[in-house]
C-alpha positions in Angstrom: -25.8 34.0 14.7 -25.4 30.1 15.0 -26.3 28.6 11.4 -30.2 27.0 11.6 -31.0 24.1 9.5 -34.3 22.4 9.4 -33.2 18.9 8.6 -30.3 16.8 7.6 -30.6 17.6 3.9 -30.4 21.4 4.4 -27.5 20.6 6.4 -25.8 18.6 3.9 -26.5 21.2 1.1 -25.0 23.3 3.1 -21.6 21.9 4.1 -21.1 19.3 1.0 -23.1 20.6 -1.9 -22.8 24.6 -1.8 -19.1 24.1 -0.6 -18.9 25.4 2.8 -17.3 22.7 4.6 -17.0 22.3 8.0 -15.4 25.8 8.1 -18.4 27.3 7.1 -20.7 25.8 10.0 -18.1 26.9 12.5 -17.2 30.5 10.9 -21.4 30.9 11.1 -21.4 30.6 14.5 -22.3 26.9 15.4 -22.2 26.1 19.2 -23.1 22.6 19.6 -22.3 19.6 17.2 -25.2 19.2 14.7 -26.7 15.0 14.7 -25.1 14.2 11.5 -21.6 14.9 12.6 -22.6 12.4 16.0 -20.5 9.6 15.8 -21.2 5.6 17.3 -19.6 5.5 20.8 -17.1 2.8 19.5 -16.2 5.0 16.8 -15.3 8.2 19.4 -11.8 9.3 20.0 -10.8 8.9 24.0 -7.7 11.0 24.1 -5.9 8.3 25.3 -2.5 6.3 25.3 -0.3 9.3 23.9 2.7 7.2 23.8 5.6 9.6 23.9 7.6 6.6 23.3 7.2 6.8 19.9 8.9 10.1 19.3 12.1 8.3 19.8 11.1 6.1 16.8 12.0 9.2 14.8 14.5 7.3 11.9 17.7 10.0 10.5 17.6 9.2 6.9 21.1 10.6 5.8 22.3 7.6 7.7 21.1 5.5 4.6 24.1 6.9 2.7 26.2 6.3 5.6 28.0 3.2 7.6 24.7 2.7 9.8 22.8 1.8 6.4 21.7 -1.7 7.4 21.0 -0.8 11.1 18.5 2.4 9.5 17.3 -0.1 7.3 16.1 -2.4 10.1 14.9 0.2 12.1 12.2 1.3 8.6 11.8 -2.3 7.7 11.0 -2.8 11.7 8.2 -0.5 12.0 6.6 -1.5 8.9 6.3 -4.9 9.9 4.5 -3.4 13.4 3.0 -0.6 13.8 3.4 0.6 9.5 4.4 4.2 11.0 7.7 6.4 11.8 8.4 9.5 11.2 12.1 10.6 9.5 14.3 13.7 9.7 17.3 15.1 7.4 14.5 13.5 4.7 15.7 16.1 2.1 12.4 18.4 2.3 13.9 21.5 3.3 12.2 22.6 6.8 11.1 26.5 5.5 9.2 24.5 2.8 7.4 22.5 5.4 6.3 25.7 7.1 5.6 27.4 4.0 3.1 24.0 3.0 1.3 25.0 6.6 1.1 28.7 5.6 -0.2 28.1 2.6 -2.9 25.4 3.6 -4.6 28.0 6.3 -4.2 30.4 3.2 -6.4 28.4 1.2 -9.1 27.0 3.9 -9.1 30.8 5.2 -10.7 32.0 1.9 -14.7 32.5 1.7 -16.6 29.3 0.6 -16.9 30.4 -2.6 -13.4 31.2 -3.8 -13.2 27.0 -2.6 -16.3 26.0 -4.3 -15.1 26.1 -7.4 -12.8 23.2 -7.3 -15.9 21.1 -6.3 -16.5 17.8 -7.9 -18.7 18.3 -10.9 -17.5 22.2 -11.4 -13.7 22.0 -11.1 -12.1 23.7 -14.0 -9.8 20.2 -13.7 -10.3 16.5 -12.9 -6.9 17.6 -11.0 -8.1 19.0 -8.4 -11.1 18.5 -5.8 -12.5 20.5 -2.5 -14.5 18.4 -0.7 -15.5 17.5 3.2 -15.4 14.3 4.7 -14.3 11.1 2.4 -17.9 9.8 0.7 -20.4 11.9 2.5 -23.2 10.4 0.8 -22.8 6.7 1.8 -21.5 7.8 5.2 -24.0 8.0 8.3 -21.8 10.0 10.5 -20.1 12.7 8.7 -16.0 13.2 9.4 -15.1 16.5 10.5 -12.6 17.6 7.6 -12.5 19.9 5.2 -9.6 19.0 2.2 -8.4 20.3 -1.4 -6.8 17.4 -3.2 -4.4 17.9 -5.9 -2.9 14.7 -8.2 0.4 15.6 -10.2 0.5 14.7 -13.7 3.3 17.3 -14.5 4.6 20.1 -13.7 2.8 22.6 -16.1 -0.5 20.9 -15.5 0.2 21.7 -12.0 1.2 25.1 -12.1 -1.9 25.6 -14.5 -4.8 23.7 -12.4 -3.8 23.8 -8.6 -4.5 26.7 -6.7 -2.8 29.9 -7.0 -2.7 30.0 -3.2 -0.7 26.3 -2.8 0.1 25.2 -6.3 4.0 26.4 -6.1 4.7 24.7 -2.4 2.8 21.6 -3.0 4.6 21.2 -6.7 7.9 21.6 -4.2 7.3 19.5 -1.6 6.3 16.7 -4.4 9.2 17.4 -6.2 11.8 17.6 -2.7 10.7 13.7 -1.3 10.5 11.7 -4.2 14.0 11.3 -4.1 13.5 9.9 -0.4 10.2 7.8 -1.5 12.0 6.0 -3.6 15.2 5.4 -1.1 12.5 4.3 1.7 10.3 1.7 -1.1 13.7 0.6 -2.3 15.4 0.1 1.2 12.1 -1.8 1.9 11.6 -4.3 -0.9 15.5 -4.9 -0.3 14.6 -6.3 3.1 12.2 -9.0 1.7 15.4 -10.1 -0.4 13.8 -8.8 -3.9 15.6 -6.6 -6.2 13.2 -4.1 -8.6 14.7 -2.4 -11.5 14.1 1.2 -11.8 11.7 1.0 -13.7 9.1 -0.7 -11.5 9.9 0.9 -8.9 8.6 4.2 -10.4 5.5 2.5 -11.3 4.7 1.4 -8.0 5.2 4.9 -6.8 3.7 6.7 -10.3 1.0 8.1 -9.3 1.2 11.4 -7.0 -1.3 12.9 -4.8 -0.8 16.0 -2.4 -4.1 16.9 -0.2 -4.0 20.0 1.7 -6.4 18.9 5.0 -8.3 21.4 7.4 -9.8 20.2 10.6 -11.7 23.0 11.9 -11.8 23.7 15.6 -15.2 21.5 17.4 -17.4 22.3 19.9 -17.8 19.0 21.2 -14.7 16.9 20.2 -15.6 13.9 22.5 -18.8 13.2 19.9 -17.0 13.8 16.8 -13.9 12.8 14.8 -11.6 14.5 12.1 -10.8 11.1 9.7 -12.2 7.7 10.5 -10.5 4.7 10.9 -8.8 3.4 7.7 -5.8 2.4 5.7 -4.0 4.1 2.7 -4.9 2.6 -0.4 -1.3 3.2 -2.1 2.2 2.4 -1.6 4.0 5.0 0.7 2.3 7.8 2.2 4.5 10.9 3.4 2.6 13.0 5.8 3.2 16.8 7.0 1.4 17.4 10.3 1.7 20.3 12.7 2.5 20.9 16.1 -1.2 20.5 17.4 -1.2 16.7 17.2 -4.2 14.4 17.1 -3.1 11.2 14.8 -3.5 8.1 16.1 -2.5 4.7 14.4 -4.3 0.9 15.6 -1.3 -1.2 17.6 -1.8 -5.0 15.9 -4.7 -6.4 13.9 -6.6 -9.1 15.6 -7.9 -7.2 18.2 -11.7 -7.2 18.9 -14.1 -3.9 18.8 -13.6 -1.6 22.0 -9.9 -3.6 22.8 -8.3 -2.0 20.5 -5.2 0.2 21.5 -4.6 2.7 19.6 -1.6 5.6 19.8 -0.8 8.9 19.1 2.5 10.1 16.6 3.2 13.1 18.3 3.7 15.8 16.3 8.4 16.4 15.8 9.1 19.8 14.8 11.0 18.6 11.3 10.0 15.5 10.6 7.9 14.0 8.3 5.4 10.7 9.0 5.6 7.7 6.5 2.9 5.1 6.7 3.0 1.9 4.5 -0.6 1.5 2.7 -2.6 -1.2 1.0 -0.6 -1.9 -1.9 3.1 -2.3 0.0 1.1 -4.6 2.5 -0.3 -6.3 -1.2 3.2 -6.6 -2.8 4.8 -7.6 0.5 2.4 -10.5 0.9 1.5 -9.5 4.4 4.7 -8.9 5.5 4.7 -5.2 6.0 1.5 -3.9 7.7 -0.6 -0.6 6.0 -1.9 1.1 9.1 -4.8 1.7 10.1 -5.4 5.1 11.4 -8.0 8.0 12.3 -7.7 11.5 13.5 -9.2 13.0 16.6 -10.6 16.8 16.4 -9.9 19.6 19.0 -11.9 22.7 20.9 -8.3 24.7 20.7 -7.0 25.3 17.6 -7.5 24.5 13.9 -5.1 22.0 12.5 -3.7 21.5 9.5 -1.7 18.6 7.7 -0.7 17.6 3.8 -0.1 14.0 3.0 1.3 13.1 -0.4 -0.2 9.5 -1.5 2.2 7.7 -3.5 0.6 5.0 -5.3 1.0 2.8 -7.9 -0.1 4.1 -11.7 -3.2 3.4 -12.6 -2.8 0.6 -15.0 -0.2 -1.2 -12.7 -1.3 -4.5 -11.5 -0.3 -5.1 -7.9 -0.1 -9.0 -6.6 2.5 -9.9 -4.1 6.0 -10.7 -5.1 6.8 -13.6 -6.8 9.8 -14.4 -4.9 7.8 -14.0 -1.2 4.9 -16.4 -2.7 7.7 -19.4 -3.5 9.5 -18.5 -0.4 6.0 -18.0 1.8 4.2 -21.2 -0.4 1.2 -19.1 -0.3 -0.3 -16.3 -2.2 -2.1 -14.2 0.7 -3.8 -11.8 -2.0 -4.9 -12.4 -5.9 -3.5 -9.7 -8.1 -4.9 -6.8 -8.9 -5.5 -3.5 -11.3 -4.5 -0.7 -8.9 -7.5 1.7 -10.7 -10.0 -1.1 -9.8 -8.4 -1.5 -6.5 -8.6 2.5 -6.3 -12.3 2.6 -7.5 -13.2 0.2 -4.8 -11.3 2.1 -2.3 -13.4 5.8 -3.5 -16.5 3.9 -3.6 -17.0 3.1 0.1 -16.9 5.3 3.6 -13.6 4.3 6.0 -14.5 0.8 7.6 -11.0 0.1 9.0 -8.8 -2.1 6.5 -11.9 -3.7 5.1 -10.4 -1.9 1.3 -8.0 -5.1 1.7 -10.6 -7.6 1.2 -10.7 -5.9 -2.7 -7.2 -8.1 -3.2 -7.7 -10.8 -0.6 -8.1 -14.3 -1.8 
């Protein structure tokens, strides 16, 4: 029988505060799309502009190592400064790992609500670890139609003690197989803009780990709703899993105007991996590489699934752009900042596009 509620705050009890997620409206039956889910018509997904184009933008890392290092090089530094998305392959993730993270995500959101609820914010045995739905779902006025479990890596026996049984050992893996290529990508990158980083600030600028398993249940009414709103990444790099169902669509420039906008989908390639440049590359880069904004649509057919891992600056890092680009650009295009207030800022607000930027924006 279809769930019943008798007003929006039963409704939200329901899916954020007793921990059923979106899953658990759908698993109780629900037919239509209830109010609060109802997004603004400029806000709605058209499935449109799938631009199979971009699956040749699909970049073959082990060429780094190789004699086409500067042309792989261009091709990264290239779509930062555009569209601040490409997906890689030979990345170094081993592929049975990658289904194994998919597995193991349906494993999890598969469970009954309260086998999840326990990792909810206020209860969770660890600051580690939070299920949730949404982003902020009490400052938001449409709710997103996501359900997520995210995980931040201190090290590896806090992982292994805190995560979930049901993920804990794949996410620790998949963390543990791409830093190696997170660090080629950020320092290939910063190379480009003619800076050299010691090693040491480079692994401050990518310190801070976080792997979220996301669930996007399957929607009665996907035209109304959507799964992620349009944002940014707040971090550095973000490497994103996604599988073969599709649905993520990234903003093509920034000066257009509300309802011109063209956006496009990153089709889903059986082995790669998506890496999106966020706030705090777009920060240190003084504007010159592009954090993308991005949203994701839902879908009648099938539930999807896909695990980002946010690599961000740590916590106490301050983040202002490069001193080199500010003498060479004769302009500072953002004041500097302490990535946790920049971070605070970021948690503290529902997805408004790349409005987080204004945070560092002089």
């Amino acid at each position: 029988m279809a769930p019943s509620f008798n007003n929006e705050s039963s409704l939200f009890n329901f899916v954020v505060k007793d921990g059923n997620g979106v899953k658990g409206l759908v698993d109780a039956g629900l037919t239509e799309v209830p109010g609060r889910y109802i997004q603004p018509p400029n806000d709605r997904i058209i499935n449109q502009n799938a631009a199979a184009s971009l699956g040749s933008m699909a970049i073959d890392l082990s060429e780094l190592d190789g004699a086409n290092h500067d042309q792989v090089v261009k091709a990264i530094a290239h779509a930062a400064e555009t569209l601040g998305f490409f997906q890689v392959v030979n990345h170094g993730v081993p592929l049975e790992l990658l289904e194994s993270l998919k597995d193991a995500a349906h494993q999890f959101f598969n469970q009954p609500s309260e086998k999840k609820a326990v990792y909810l914010k206020g209860v969770s045995p660890s600051p580690l670890v939070k299920y949730g739905t949404s982003f902020v779902p009490e400052k938001e006025k449409a709710l997103e139609w996501k359900d997520y479990v995210s995980m931040i890596y201190t090290n590896d026996s806090d992982a292994l003690e805190f995560w979930p049984h049901e993920c804990k050992e794949v996410a620790l893996k998949y963390i543990k197989t791409s830093t190696e290529m997170v660090k080629k990508l950020l320092q290939a990158l910063i190379g480009n803009l003619g800076v050299k980083l010691d090693e040491s600030r480079l692994n401050e600028l990518v310190g801070l780990k976080m792997v979220n398993m996301n669930f996007y249940p399957t929607c009665p009414n996907p035209e109304l709703t959507i799964g992620v709103g349009r944002h940014s990444d707040m971090g550095t790099l973000t490497v994103l899993l996604q599988d073969g169902i599709g649905g993520l669509y990234v903003k093509k420039g920034e000066n257009t105007s509300l309802g011109n906008e063209d956006w496009v989908e990153i089709p889903p390639i059986h082995g790669a991996l998506v890496i999106n440049i966020g706030d705090a590359l777009q920060i240190l880069s003084n504007g010159r590489y592009k954090s993308a904004e991005h949203r994701v649509r839902t879908t009648s057919v099938e539930s999807r699934v896909s695990v980002p891992i946010f690599n961000a600056p740590l916590p106490v890092t301050k983040i202002g752009p490069l001193a080199e680009l500010v003498a060479r650009d004769g302009v500072a295009r953002y004041r500097e900042v302490i990535f946790q207030e920049y971070m605070n800022n970021f948690f503290g607000k529902s997805h408004d596009g790349k409005k987080s930027l204004d945070f560092a924006s002089i």
